[in-house]
LUMBA-736519 format. One record per atom (N, C-alpha, C): x, y, z; residue in three letters. Coordinates in steps of 0.2 Angstrom, whole numbers, plus 2048, in hexadecimal, padded with zeros to 3 digits. Layout:
REM LUMBA-736519
XYZALA;...
This chain:
REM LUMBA-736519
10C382227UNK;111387225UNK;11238521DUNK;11238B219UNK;112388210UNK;11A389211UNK;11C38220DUNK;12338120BUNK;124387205UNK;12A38C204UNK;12B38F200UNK;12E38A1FAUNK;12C38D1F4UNK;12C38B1EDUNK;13238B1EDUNK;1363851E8UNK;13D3851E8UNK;13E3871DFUNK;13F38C1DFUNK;13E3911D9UNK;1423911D3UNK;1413901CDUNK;14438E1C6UNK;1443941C1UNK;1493961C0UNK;14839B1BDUNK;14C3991B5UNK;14939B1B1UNK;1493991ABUNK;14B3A21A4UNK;14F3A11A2UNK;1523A519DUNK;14C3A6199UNK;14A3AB197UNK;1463AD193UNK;1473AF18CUNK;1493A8186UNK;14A3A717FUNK;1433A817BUNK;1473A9174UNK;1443A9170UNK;13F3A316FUNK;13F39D16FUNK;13C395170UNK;137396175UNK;13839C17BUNK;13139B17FUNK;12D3A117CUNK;12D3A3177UNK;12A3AB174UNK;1253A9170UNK;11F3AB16EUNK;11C3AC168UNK;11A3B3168UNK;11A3B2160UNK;1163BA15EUNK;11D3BE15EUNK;1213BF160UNK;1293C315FUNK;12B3C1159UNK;12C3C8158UNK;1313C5151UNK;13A3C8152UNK;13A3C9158UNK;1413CE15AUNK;1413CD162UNK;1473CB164UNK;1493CA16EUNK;14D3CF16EUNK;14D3D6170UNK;1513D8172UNK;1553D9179UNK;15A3D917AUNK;15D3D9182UNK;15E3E1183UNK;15C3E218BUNK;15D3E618BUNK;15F3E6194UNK;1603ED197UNK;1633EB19DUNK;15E3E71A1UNK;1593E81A2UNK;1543E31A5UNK;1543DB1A6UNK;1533DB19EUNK;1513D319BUNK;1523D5195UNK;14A3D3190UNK;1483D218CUNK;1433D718CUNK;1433D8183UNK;13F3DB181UNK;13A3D8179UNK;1363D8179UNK;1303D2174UNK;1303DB16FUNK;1333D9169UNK;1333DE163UNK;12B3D915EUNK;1293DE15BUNK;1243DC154UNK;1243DE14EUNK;12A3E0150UNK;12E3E1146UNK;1373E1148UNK;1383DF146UNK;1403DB144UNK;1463E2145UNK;14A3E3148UNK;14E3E8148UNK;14F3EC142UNK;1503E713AUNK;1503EA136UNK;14D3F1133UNK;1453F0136UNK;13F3F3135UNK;13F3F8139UNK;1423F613FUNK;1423FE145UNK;146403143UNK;14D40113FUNK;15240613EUNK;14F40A139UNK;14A408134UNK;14840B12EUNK;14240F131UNK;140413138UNK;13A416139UNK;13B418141UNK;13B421140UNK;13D422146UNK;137425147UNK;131421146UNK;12B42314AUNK;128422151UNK;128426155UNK;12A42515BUNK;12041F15DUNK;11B42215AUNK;11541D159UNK;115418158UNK;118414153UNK;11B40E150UNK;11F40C155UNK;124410159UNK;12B40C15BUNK;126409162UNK;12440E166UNK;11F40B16BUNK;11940416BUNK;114403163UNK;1123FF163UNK;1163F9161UNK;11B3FA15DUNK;11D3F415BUNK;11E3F0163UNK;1223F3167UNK;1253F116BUNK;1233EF171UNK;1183F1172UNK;1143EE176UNK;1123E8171UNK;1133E2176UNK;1133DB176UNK;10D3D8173UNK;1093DA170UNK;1013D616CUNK;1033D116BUNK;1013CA16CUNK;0FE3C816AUNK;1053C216CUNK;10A3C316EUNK;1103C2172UNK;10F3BF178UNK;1113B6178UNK;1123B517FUNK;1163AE180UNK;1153AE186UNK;11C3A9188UNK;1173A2187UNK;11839D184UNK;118397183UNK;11B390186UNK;11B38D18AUNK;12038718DUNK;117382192UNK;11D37D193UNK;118376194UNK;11C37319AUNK;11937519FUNK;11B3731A8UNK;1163711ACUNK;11836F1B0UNK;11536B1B6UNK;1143701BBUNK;1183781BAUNK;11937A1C1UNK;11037D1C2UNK;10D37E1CBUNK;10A37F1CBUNK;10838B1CDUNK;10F38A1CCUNK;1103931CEUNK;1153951C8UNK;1133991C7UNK;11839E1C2UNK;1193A51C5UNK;11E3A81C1UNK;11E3AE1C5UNK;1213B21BCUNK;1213B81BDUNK;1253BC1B7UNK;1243C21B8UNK;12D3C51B9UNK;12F3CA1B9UNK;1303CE1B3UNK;12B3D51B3UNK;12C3D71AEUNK;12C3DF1AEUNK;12F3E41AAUNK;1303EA1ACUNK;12A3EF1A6UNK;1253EF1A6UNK;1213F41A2UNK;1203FA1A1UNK;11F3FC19DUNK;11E40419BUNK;119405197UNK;11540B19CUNK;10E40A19CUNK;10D412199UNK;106414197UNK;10341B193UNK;10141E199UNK;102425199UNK;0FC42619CUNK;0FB42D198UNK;0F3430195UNK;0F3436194UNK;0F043D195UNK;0F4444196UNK;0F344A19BUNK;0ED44B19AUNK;0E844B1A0UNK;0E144D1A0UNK;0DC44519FUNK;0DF44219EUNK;0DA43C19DUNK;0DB4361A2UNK;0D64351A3UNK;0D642F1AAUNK;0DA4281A7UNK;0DE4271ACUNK;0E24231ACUNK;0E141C1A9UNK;0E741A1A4UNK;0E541419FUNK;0E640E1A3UNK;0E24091A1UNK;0E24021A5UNK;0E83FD1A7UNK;0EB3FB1ACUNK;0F03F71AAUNK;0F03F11A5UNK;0F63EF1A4UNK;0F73EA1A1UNK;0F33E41A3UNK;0F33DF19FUNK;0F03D71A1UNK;0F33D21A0UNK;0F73CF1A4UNK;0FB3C91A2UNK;0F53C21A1UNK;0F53BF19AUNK;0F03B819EUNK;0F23B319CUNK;0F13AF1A0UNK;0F03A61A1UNK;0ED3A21A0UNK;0F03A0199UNK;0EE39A196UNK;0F0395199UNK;0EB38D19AUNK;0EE38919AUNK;0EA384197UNK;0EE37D194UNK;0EB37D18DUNK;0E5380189UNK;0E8385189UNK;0E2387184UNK;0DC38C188UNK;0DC38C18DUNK;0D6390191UNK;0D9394197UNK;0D639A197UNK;0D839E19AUNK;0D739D1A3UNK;0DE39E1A7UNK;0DA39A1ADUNK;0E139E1B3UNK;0DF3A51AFUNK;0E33AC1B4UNK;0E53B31B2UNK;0E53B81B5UNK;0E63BD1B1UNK;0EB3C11B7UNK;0F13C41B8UNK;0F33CB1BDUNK;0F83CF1B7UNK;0FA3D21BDUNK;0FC3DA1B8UNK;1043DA1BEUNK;10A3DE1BBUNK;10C3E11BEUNK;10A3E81C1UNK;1103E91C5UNK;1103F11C9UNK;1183F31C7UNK;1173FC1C9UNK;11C3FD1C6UNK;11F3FE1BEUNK;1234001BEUNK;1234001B8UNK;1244091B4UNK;1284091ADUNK;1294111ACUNK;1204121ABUNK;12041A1AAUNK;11941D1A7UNK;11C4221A0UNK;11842119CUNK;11A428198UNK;11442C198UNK;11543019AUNK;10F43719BUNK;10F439194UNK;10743B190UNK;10743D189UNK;10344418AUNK;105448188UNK;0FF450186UNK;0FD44D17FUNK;0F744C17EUNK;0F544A176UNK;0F5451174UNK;0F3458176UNK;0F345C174UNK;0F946216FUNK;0FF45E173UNK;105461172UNK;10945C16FUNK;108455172UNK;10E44F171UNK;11244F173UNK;111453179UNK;11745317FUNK;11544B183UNK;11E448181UNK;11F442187UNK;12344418DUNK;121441193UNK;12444019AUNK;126438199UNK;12B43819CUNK;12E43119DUNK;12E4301A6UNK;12A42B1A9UNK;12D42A1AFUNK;12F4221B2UNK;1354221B2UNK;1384191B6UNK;1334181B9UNK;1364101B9UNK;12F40D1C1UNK;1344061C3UNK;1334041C7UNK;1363FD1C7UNK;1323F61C5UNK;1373F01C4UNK;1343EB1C2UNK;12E3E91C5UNK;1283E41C3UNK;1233E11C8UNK;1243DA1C4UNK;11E3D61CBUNK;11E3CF1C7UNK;1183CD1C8UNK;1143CA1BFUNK;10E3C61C1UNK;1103BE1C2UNK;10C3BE1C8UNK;10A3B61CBUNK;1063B41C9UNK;1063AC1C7UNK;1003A81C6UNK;1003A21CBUNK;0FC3A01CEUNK;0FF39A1D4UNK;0F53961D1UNK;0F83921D5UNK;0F238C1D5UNK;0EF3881D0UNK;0F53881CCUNK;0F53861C6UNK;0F537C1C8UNK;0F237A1C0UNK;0F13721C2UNK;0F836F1C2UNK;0F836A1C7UNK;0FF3661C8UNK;10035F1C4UNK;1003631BCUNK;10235D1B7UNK;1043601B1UNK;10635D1AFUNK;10C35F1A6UNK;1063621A4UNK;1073691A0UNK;10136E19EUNK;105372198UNK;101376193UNK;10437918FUNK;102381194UNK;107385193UNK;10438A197UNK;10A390192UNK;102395192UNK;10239A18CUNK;1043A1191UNK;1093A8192UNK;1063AC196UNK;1073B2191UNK;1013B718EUNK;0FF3BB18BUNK;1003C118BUNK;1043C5189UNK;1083CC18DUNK;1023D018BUNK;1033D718EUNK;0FF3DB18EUNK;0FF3DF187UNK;0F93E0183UNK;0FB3E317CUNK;0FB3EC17EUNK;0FC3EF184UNK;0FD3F4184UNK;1013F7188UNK;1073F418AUNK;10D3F818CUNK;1143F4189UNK;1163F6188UNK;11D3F2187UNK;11F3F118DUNK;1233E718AUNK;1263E818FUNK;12C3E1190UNK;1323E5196UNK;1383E3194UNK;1363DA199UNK;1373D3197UNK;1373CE19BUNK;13F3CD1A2UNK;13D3CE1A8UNK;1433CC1ABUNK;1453C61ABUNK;13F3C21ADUNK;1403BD1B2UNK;1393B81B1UNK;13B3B11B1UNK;1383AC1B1UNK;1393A71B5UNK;1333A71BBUNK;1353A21C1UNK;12E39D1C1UNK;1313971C3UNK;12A38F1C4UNK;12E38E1C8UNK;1293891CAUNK;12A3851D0UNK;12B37D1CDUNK;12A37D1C7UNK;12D3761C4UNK;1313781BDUNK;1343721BAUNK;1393751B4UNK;1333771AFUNK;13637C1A9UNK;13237C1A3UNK;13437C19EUNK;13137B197UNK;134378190UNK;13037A18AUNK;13437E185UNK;12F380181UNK;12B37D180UNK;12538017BUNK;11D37D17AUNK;12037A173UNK;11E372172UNK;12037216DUNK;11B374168UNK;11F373162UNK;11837815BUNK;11537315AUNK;10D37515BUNK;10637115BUNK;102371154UNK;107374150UNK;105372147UNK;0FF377146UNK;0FD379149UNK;0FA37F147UNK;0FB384142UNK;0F938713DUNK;0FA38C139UNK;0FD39313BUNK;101394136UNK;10439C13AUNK;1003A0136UNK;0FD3A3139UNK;0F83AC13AUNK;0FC3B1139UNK;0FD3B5135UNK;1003BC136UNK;0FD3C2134UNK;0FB3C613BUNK;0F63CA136UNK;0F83D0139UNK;0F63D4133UNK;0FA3DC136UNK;0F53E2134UNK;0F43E6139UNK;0EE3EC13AUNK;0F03F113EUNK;0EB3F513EUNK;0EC3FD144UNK;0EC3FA14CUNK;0E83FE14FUNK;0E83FC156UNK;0E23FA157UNK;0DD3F7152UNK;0D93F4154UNK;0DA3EC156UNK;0E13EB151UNK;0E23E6150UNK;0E63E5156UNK;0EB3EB156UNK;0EF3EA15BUNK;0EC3E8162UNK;0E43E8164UNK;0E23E616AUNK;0DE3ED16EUNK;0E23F316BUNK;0DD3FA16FUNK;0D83F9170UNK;0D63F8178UNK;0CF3F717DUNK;0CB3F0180UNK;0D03EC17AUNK;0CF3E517EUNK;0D03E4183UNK;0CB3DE187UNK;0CD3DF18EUNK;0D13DA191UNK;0D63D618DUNK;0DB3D318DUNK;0DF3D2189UNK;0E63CC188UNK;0E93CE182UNK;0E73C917FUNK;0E43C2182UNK;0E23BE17FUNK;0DB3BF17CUNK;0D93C517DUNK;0D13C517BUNK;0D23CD176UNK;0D53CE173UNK;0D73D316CUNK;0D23CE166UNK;0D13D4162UNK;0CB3D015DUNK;0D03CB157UNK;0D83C9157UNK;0DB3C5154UNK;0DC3C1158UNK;0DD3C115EUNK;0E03BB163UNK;0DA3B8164UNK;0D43BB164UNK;0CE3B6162UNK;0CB3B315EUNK;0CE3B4159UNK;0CD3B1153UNK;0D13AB150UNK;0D93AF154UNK;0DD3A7151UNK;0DB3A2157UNK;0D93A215AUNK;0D739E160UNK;0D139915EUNK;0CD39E15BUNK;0C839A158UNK;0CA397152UNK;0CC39A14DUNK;0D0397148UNK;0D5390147UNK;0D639114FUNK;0DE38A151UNK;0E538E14CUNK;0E639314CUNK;0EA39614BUNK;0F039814DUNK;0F839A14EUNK;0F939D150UNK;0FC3A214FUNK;0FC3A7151UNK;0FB3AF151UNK;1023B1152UNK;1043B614CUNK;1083BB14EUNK;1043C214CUNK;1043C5150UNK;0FD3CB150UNK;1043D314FUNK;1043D5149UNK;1083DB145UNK;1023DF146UNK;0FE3DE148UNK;0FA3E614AUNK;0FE3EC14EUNK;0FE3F314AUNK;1013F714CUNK;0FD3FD14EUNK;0FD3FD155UNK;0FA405157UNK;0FC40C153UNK;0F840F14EUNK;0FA41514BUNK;0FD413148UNK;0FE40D144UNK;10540D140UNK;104408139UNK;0FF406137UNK;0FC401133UNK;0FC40712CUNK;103409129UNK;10440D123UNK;10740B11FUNK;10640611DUNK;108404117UNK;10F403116UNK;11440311BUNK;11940411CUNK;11E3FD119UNK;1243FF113UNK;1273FA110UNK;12A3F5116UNK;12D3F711AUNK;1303F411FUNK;12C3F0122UNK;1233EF123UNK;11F3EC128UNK;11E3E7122UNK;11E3E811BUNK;11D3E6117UNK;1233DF116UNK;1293E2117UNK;12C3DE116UNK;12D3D711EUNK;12C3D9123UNK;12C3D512AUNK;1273CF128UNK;1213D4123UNK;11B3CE123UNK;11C3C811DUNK;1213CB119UNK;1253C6114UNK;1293C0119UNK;12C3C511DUNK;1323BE11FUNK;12F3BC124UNK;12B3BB126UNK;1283B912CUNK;1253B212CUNK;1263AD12DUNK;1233A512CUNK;11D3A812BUNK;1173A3127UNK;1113A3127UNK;10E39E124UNK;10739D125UNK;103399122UNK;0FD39E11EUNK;0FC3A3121UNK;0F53A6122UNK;0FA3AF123UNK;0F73B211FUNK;0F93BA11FUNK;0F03BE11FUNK;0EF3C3124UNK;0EB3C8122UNK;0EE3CF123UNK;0EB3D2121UNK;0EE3DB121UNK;0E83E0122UNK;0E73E2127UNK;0E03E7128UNK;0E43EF126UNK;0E23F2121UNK;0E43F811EUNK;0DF3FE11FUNK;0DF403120UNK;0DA407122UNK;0DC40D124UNK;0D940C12AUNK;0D7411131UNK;0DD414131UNK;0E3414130UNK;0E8417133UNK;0EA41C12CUNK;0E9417129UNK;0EB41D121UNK;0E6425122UNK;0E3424125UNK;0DA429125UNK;0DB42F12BUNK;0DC428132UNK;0DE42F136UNK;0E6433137UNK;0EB431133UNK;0EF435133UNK;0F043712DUNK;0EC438129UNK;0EB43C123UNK;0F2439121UNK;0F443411FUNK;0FB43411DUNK;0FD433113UNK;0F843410FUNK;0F643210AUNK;0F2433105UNK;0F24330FEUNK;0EB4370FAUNK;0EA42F0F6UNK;0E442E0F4UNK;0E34280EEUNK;0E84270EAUNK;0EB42E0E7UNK;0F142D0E2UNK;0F64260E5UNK;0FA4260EDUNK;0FC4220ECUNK;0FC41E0F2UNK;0F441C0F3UNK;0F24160F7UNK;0F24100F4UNK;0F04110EBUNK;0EF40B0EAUNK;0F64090E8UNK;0FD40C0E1UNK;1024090E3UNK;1044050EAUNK;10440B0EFUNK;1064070F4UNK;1034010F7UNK;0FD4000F8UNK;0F73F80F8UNK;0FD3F50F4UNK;0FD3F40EEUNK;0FE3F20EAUNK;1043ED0EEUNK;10E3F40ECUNK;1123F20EFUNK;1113EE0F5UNK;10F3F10F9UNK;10E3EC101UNK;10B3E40FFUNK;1053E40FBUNK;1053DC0F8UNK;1083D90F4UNK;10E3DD0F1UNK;1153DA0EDUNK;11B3D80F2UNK;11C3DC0F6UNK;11F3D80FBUNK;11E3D30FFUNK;1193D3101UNK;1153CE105UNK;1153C7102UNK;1133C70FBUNK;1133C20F5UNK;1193BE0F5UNK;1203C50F3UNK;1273C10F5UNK;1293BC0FAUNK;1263BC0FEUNK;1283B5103UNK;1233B0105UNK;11B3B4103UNK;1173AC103UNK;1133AD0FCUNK;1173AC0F8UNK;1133A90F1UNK;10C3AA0F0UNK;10A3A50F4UNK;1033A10F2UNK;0FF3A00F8UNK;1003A00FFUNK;0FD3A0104UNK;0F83A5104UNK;0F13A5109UNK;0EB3A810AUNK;0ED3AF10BUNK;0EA3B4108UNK;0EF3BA10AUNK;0E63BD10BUNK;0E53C3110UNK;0DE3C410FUNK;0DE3CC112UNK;0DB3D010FUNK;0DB3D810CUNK;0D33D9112UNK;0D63DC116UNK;0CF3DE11AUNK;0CF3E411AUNK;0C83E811AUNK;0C73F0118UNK;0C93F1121UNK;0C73F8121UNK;0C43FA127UNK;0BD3F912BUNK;0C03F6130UNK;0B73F7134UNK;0B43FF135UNK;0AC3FE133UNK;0A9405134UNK;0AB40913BUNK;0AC40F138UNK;0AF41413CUNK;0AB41B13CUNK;0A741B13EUNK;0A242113CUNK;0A442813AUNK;0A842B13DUNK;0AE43113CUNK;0B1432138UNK;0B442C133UNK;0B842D12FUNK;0B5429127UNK;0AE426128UNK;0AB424123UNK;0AD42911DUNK;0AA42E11CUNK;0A9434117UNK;0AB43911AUNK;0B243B11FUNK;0B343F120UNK;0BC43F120UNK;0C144111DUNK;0C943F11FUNK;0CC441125UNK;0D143F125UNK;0D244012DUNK;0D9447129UNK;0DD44712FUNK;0DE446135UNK;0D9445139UNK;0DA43F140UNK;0D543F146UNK;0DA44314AUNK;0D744614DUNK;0DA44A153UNK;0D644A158UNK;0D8449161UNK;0D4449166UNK;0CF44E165UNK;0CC44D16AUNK;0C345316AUNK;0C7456170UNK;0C745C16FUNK;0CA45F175UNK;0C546017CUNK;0BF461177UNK;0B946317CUNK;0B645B181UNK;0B845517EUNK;0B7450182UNK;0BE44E184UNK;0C5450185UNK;0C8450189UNK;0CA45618DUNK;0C745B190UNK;0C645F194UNK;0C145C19AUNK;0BE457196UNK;0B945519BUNK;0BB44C19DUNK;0C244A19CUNK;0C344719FUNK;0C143F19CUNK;0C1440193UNK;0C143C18EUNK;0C543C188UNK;0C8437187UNK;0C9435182UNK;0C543217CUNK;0C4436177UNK;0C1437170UNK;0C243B16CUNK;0C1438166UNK;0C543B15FUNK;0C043E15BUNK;0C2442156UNK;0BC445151UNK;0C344514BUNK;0BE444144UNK;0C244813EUNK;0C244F13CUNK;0C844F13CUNK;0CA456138UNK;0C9458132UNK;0C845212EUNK;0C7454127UNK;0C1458125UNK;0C145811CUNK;0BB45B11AUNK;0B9455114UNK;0B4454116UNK;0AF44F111UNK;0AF45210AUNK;0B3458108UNK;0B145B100UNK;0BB45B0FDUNK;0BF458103UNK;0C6456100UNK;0C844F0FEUNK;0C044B0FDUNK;0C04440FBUNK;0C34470F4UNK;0C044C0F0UNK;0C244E0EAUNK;0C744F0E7UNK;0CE4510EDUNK;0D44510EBUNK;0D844B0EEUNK;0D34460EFUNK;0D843F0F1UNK;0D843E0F6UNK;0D74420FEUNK;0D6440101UNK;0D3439103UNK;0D5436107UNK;0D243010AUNK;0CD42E10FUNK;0C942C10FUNK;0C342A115UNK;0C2422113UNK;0C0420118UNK;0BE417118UNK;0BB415112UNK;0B5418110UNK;0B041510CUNK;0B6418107UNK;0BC41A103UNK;0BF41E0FDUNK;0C14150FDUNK;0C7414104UNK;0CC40F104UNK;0C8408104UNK;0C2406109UNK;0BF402104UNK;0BD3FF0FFUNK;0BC4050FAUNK;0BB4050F4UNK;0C04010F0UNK;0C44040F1UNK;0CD4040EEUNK;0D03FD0F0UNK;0CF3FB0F6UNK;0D03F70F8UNK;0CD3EF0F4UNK;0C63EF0F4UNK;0C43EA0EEUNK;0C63EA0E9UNK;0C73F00E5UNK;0C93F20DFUNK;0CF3ED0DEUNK;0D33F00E3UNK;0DC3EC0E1UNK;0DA3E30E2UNK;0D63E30E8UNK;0D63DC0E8UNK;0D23D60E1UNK;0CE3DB0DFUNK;0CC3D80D9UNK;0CF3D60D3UNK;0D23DC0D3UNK;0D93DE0CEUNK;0E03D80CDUNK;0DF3D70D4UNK;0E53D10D7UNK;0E43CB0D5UNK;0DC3C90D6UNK;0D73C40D9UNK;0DB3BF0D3UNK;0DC3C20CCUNK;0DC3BC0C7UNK;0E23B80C8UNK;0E93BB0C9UNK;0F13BB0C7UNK;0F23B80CFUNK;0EE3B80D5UNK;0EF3B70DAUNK;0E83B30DEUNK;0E73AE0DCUNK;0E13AA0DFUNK;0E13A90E6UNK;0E43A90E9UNK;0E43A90F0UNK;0E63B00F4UNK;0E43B60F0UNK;0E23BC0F4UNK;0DD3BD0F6UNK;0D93C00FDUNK;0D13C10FBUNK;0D13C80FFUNK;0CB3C8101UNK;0C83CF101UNK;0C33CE107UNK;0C23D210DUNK;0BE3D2113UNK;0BB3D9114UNK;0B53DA113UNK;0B43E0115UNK;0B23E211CUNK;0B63E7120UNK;0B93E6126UNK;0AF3E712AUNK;0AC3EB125UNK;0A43EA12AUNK;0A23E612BUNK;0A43DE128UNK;0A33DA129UNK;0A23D6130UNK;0A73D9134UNK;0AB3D913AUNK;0A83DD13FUNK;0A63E513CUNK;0A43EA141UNK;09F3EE13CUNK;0993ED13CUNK;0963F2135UNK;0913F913BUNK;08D3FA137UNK;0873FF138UNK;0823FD13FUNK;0823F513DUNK;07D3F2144UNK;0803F314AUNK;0873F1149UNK;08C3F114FUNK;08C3F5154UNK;08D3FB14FUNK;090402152UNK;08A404156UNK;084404151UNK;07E405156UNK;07D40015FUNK;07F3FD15FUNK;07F3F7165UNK;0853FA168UNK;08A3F8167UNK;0913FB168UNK;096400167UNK;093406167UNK;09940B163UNK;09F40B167UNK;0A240C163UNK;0A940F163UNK;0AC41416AUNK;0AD41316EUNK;0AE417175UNK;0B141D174UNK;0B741C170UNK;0BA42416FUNK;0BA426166UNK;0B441F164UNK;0B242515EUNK;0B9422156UNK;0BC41D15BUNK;0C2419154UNK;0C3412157UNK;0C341115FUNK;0C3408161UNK;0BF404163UNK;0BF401162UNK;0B83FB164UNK;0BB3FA16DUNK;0B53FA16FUNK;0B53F4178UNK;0B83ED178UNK;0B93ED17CUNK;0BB3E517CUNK;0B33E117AUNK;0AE3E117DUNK;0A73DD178UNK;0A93DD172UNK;0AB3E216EUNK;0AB3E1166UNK;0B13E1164UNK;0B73DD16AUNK;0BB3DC168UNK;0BA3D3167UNK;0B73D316CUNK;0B43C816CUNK;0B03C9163UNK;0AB3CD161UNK;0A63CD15EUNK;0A93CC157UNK;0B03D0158UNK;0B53D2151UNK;0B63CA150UNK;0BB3C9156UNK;0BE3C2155UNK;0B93BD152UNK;0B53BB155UNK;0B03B6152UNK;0AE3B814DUNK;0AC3BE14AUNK;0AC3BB145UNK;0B13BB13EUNK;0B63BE143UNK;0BB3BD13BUNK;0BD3B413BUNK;0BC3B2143UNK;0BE3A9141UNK;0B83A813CUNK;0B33A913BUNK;0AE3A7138UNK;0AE3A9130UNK;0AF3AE130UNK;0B03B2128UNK;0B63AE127UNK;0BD3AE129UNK;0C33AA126UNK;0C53A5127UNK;0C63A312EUNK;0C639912CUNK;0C139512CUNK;0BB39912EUNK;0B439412BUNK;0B5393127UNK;0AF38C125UNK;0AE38811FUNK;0AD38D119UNK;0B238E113UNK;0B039210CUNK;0B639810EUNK;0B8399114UNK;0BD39F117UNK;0C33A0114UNK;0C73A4112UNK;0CB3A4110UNK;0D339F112UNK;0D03A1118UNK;0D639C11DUNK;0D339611FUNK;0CF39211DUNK;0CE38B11DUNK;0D038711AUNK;0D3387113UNK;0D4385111UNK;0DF385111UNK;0E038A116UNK;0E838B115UNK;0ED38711CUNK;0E838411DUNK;0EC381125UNK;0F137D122UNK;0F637E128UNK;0FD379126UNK;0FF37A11FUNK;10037E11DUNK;102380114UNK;10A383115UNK;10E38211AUNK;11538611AUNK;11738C114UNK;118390116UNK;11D395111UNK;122399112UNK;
């Protein structure tokens, strides 16, 4: 007969969190924010509100003996009209260091999306719980990884032995802030996003400010990433300025600019590193807006095309290969007054070979393959030997 677990239930703090910059309480439990309440009051974008709020790169940290866990949590999942149903969440399980489980809950609200209208549905769900049992029975660091695509509120933390925060293992703080590539879209786990792979290889530790649709230059994200501890700062700039047409050259470069003014404000002199966009074939030479392919979702796909016209580069318009451009320019321009800024050009990461092996499934995200592909090699291009971030470990700011 199996002896029932005599069950330890544990308050879900701040001390057991990483990657949050904000806990907030809400009826459930908790809720893991990635920009500071500050920043949410100054932006009532409903795109933004939802990615800040799905958990990247965010997980529960502590070091127990127990050989079962369990964790109650309430999620709120996408789904969109006409298009086949998005993936659940992934919760994973680290233990020291290696990944060794993965479950999801059930349940849980939905918000139903028309992309063609922008009509939302909202529908409740109730709480679920992922388990991990058959864990080893001895003192362990153990990591659980939230899912980077649904939000979601923590209820409940149960073992079957006591747990204690993870103490800090001196590792460097990572903080790097992007679109939704960065944010993890398509990954096939949360620990396997093309940042979380990298700080991993790096020996890093990750706060991942990658933002679904939201990576705009905004003064408030700008400022999070000032107050935010660090060792190591990147900022992937691009793709989102292009597909939401939000901007002419007139005032991408100012703003580049201010956004590395702020940034500056709180870490001086630490690695700061200026990555373009990875190749995007749609919007290389052509501006967005992106807007859904209707005629590929009628048939029960999700994929994008540009709106733009390749001949409105001339009144400033934006396309990758513009911002690119511009993008080295400023960094150059920096380069002298700021020796510790640098510059990544994102093909580096994803170029013309790639896409040919790998394209892009809806035409703007990579797969999880070249979500691994990313990671390695940005560990390779920034804390490898000669990398920008080789030389910045343990540097506090």
């Amino acid at each position: 007969m199996n002896t029932p677990h005599r069950w330890i239930t544990t308050p879900i703090t701040p001390d057991l969190l990483r990657g949050a910059l904000d806990l907030e309480r809400t009826a459930h439990g908790v809720l893991p924010h990635r920009l500071p309440a500050r920043a949410r009051a100054q932006c009532a974008d409903g795109q933004l509100a939802m990615a800040e709020a799905q958990p990247s790169g965010v997980r529960l940290v502590l070091r127990t003996r127990a050989t079962v866990i369990e964790l109650d949590a309430l999620r709120t999942k996408r789904a969109y009209v006409g298009a086949p149903p998005r993936p659940d969440g992934v919760y994973d399980l680290l233990v020291d260091g290696r990944l060794a489980g993965q479950a999801g809950v059930t349940g849980g609200n939905v918000l139903t999306v028309d992309m063609t209208t922008g009509a939302v549905e909202s529908r409740p769900g109730p709480v679920g719980t992922a388990r991990f049992s058959g864990l080893p029975d001895r003192l362990k660091d153990v990591e659980i990884w939230l899912p980077y695509n649904e939000t979601t509120e923590l209820v409940a933390l149960r073992t079957d032995a006591p747990v204690e925060p993870l103490p800090d293992r001196g590792r460097p703080r990572w903080v790097h802030h992007g679109s939704s590539i960065s944010h993890g879209s398509d990954a096939a786990s949360p620990s396997a996003t093309w940042p979380a792979v990298a700080g991993a290889l790096g020996g890093a530790e990750l706060t991942n400010l990658g933002l679904g649709g939201s990576a705009l230059l905004d003064p408030f994200t700008a400022r999070a990433l000032r107050d935010t501890p660090a060792d190591l700062i990147s900022v992937k700039i691009g793709i989102n300025l292009v597909n939401t047409d939000l901007m002419r050259l007139r005032a991408f470069g100012p703003a580049v600019h201010g956004f590395l003014d702020t940034v500056r404000e709180g870490h001086p002199t630490i690695p700061l590193l200026v990555v373009s966009p990875i190749l995007c074939p749609i919007h290389e030479d052509t501006p967005g807006p992106s807007a859904p392919d209707l005629d590929e979702l009628s048939a029960g796909r999700i994929r994008f095309r540009a709106t733009g016209d390749p001949a409105e580069r001339a009144a400033g318009k934006l396309t990758l290969g513009v911002i690119r451009d511009e993008l080295a320019r400023i960094v150059r321009q920096r380069a002298p007054q700021d020796p510790n800024l640098h510059h990544l050009d994102g093909r580096a990461l994803y170029g013309d070979a790639d896409c040919a092996e790998l394209p892009l499934p809806d035409r703007l995200h990579p797969d999880a393959a070249t979500h691994h592909r990313m990671g390695e090699r940005f560990a390779a291009l920034a804390f490898g030997p000669g990398g920008p971030f080789a030389t910045g470990r343990g540097v506090h700011a």
